[in-house]
ZABALUM-270907 format. One record per residue: residue number from 1; residue in one letter; x, y, z negated of N, C-alpha, C in turn. Coordinates in Angstrom, 3 decimals, always signed. Layout:
<nodes>
<node><k>NUM</k><r>A</r><n_x>X</n_x><n_y>Y</n_y><n_z>Z</n_z><ca_x>X</ca_x><ca_y>Y</ca_y><ca_z>Z</ca_z><c_x>X</c_x><c_y>Y</c_y><c_z>Z</c_z></node>
...
</nodes>
This chain:
<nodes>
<node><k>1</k><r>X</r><n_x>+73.491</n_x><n_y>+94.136</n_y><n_z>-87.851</n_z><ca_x>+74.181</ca_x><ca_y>+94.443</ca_y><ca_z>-89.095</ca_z><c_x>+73.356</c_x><c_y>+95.447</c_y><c_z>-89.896</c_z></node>
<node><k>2</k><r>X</r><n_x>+73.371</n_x><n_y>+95.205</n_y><n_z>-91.109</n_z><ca_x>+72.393</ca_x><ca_y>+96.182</ca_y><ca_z>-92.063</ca_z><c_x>+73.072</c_x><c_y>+97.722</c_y><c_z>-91.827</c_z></node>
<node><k>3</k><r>X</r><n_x>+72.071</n_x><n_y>+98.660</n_y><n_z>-92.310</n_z><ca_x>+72.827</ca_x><ca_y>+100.129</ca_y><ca_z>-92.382</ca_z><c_x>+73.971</c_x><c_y>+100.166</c_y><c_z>-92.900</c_z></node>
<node><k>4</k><r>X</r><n_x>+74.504</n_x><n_y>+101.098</n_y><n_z>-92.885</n_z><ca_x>+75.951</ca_x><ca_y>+101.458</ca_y><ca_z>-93.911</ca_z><c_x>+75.901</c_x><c_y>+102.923</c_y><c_z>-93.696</c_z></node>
<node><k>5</k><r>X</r><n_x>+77.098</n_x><n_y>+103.893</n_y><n_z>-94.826</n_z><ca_x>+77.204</ca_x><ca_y>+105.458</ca_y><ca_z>-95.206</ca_z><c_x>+78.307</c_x><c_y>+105.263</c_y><c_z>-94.249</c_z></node>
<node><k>6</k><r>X</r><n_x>+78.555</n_x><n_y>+104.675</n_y><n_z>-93.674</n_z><ca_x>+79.737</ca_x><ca_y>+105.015</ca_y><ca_z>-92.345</ca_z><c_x>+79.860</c_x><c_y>+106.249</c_y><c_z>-92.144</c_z></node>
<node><k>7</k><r>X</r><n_x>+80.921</n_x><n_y>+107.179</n_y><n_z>-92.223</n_z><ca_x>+80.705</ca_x><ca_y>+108.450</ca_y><ca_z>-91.793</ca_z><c_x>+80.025</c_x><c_y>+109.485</c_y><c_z>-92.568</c_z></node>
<node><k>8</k><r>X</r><n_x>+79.433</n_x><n_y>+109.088</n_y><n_z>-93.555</n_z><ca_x>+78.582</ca_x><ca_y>+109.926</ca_y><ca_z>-94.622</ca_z><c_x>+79.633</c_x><c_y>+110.770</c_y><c_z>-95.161</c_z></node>
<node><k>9</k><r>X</r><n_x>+78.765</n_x><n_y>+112.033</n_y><n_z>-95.326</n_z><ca_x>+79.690</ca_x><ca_y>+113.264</ca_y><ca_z>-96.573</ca_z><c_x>+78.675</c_x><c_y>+114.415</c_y><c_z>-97.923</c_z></node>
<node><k>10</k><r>X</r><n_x>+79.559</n_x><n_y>+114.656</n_y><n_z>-98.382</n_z><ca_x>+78.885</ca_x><ca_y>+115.407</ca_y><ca_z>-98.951</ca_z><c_x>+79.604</c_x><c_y>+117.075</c_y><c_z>-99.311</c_z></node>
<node><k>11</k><r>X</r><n_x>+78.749</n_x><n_y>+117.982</n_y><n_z>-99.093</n_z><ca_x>+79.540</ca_x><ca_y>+119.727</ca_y><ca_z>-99.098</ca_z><c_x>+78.659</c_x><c_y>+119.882</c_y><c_z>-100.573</c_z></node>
<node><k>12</k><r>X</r><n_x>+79.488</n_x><n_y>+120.612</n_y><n_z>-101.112</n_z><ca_x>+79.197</ca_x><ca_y>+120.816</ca_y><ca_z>-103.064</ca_z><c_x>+79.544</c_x><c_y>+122.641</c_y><c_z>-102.698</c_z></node>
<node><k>13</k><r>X</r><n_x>+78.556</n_x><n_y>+123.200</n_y><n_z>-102.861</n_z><ca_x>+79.067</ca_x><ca_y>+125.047</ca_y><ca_z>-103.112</ca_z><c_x>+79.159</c_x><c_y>+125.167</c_y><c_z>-104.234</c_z></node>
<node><k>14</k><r>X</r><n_x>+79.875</n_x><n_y>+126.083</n_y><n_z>-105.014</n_z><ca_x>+80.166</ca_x><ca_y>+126.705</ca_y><ca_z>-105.753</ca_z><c_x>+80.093</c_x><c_y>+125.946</c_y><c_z>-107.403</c_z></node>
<node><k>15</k><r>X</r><n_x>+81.244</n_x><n_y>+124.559</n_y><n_z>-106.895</n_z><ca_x>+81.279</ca_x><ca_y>+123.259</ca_y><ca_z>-107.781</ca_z><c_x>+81.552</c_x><c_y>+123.525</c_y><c_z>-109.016</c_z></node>
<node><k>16</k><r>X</r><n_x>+80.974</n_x><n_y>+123.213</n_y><n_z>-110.202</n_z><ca_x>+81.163</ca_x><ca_y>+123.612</ca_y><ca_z>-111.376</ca_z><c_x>+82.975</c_x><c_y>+123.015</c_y><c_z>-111.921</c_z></node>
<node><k>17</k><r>X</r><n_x>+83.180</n_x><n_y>+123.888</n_y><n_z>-112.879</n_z><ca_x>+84.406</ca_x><ca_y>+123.470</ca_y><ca_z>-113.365</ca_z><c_x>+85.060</c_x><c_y>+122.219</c_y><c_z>-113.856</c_z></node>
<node><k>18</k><r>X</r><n_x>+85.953</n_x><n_y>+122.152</n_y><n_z>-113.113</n_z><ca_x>+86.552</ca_x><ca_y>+120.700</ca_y><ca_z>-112.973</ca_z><c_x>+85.894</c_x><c_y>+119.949</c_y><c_z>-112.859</c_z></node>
<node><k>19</k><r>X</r><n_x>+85.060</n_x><n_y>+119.584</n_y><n_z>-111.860</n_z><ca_x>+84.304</ca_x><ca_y>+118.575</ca_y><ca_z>-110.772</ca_z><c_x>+85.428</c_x><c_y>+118.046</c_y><c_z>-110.065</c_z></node>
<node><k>20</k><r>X</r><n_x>+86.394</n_x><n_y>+118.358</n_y><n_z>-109.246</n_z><ca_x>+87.449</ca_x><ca_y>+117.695</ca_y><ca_z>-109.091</ca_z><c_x>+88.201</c_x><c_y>+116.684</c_y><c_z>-109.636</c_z></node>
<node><k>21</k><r>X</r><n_x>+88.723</n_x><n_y>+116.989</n_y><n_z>-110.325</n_z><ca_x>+89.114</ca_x><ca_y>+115.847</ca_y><ca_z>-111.461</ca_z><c_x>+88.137</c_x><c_y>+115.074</c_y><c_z>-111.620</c_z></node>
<node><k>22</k><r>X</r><n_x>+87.444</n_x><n_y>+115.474</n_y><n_z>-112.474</n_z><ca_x>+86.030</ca_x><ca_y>+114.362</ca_y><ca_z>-112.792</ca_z><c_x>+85.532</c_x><c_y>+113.499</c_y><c_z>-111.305</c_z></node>
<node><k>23</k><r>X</r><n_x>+85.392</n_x><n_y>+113.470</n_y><n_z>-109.970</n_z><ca_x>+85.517</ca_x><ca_y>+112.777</ca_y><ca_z>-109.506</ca_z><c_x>+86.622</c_x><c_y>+111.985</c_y><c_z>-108.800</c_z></node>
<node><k>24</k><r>X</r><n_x>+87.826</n_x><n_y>+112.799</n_y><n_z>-108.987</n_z><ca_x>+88.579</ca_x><ca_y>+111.920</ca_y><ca_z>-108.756</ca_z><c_x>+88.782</c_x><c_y>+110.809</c_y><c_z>-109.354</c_z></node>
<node><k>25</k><r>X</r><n_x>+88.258</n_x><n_y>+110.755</n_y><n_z>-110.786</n_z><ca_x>+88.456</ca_x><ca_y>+109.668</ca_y><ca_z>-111.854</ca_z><c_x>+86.919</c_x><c_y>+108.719</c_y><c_z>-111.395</c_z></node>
<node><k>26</k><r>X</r><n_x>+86.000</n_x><n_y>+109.220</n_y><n_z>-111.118</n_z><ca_x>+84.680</ca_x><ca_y>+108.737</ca_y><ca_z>-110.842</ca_z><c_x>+85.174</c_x><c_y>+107.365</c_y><c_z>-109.492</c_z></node>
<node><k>27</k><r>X</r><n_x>+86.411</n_x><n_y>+108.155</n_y><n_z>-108.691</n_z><ca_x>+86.237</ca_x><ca_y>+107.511</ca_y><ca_z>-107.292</ca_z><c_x>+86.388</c_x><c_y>+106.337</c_y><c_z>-107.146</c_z></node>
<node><k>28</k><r>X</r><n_x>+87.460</n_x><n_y>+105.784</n_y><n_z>-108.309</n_z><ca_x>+87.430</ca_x><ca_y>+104.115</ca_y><ca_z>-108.140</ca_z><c_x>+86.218</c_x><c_y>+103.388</c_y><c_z>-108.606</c_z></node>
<node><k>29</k><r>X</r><n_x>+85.268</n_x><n_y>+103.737</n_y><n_z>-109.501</n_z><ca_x>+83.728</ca_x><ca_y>+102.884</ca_y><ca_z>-109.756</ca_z><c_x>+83.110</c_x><c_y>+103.232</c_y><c_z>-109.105</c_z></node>
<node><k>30</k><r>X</r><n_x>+82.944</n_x><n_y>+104.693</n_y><n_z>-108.089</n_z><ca_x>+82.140</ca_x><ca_y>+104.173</ca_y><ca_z>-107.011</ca_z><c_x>+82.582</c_x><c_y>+103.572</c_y><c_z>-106.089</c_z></node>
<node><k>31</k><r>X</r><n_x>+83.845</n_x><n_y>+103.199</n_y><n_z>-105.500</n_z><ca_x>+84.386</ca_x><ca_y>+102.771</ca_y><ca_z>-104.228</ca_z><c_x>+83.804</c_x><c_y>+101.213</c_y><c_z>-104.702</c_z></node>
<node><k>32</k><r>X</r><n_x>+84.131</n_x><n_y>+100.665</n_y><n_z>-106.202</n_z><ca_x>+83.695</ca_x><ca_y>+99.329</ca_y><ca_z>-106.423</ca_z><c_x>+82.347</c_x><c_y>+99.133</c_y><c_z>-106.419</c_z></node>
<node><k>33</k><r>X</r><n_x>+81.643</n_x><n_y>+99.656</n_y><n_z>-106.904</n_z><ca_x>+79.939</ca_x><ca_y>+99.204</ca_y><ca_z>-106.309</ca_z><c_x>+79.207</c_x><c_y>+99.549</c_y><c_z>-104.968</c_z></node>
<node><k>34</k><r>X</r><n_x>+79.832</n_x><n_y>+101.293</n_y><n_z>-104.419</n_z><ca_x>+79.348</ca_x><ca_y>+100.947</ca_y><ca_z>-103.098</ca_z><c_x>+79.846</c_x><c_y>+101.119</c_y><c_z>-101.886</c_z></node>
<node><k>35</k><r>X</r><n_x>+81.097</n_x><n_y>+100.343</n_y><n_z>-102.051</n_z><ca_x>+82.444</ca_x><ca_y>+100.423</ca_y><ca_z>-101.084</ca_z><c_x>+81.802</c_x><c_y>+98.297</c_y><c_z>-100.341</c_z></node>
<node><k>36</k><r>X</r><n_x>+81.750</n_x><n_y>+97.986</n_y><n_z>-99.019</n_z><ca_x>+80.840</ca_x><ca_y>+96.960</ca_y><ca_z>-98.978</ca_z><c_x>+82.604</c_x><c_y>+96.434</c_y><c_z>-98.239</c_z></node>
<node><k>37</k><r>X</r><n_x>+83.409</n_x><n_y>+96.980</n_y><n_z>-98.215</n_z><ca_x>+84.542</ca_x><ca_y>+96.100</ca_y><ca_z>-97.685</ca_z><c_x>+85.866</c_x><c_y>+96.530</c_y><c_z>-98.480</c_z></node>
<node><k>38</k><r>X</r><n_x>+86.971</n_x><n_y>+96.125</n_y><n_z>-98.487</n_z><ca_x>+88.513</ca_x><ca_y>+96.461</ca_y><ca_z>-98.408</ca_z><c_x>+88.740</c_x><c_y>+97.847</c_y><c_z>-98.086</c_z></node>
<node><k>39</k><r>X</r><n_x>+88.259</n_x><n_y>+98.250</n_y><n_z>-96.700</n_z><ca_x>+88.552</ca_x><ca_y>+99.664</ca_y><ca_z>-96.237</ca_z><c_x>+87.788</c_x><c_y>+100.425</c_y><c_z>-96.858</c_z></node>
<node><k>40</k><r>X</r><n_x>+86.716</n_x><n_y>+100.694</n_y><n_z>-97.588</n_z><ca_x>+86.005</ca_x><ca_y>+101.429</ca_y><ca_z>-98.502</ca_z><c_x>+87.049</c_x><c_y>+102.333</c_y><c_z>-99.029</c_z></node>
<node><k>41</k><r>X</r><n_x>+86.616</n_x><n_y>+104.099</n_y><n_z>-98.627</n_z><ca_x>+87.260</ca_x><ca_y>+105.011</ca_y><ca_z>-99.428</ca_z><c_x>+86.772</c_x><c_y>+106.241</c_y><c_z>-99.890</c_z></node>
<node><k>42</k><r>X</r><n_x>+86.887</n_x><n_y>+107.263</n_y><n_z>-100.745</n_z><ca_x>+86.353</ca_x><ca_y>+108.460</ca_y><ca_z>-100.411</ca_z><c_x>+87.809</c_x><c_y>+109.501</c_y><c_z>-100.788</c_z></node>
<node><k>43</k><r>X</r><n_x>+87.863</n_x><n_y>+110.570</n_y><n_z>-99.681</n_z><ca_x>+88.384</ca_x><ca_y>+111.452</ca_y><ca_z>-99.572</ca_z><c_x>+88.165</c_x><c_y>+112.937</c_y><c_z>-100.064</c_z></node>
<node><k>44</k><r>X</r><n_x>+88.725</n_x><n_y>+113.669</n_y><n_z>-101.146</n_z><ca_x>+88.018</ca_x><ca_y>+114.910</ca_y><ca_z>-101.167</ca_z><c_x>+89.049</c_x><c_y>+116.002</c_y><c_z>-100.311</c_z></node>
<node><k>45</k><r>X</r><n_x>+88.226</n_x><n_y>+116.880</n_y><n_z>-99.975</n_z><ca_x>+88.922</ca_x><ca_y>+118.120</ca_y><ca_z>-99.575</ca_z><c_x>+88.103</c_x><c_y>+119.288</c_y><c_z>-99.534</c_z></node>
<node><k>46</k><r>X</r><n_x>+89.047</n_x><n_y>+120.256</n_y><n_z>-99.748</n_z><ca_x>+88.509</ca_x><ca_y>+121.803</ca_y><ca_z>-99.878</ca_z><c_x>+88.175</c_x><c_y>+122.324</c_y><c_z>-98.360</c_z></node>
<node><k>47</k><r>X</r><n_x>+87.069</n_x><n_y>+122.947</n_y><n_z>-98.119</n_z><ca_x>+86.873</ca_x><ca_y>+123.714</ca_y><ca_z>-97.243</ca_z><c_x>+87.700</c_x><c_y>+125.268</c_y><c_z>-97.015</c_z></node>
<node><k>48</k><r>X</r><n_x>+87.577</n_x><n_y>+125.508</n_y><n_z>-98.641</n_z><ca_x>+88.021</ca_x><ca_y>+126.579</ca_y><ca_z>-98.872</ca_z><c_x>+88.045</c_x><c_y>+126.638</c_y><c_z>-100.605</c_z></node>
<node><k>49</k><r>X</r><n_x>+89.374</n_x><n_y>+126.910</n_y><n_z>-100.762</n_z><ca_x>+89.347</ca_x><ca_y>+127.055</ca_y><ca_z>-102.489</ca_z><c_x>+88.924</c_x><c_y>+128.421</c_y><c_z>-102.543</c_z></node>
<node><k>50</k><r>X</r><n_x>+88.671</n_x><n_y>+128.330</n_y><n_z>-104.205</n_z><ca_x>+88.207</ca_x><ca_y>+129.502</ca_y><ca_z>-104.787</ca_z><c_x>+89.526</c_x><c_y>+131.236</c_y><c_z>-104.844</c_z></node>
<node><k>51</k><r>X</r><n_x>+88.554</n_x><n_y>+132.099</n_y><n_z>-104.743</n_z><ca_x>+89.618</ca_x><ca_y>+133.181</ca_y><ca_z>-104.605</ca_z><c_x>+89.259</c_x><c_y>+133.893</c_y><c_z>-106.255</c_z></node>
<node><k>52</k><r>X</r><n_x>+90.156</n_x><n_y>+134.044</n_y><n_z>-106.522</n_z><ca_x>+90.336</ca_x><ca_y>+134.577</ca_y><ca_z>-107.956</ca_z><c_x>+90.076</c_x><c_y>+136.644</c_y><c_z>-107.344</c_z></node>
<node><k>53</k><r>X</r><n_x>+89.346</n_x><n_y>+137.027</n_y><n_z>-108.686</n_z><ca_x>+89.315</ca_x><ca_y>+138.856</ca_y><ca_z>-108.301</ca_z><c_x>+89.832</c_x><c_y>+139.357</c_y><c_z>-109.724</c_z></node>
<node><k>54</k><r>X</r><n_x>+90.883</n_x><n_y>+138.725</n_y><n_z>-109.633</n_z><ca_x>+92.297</ca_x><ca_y>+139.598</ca_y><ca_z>-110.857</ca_z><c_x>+92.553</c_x><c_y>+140.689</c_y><c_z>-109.652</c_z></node>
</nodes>
């Protein structure tokens, strides 16, 4: 079977403003070009959100 991102991730530090959003909207055109089945997904999550110094 050819390669696949099986398991692939990616860590973003100190993500510019509203990168979130913006890929959440991004996630369905990439899942359609390089999603190679049905189960094709991507998940985001915080490691750690940002701490505000109010």
């Amino acid at each position: 079977s050819p390669p696949t991102m099986n398991g692939s991730g990616m860590i973003i530090i100190n993500p510019p403003y509203l990168l979130e959003e913006e890929m959440k909207k991004l996630s369905p055109f990439l899942i359609n070009r390089l999603g190679q089945d049905e189960n094709a997904q991507i998940t985001h999550k915080w490691l750690q959100k940002e701490h505000l110094l109010c």
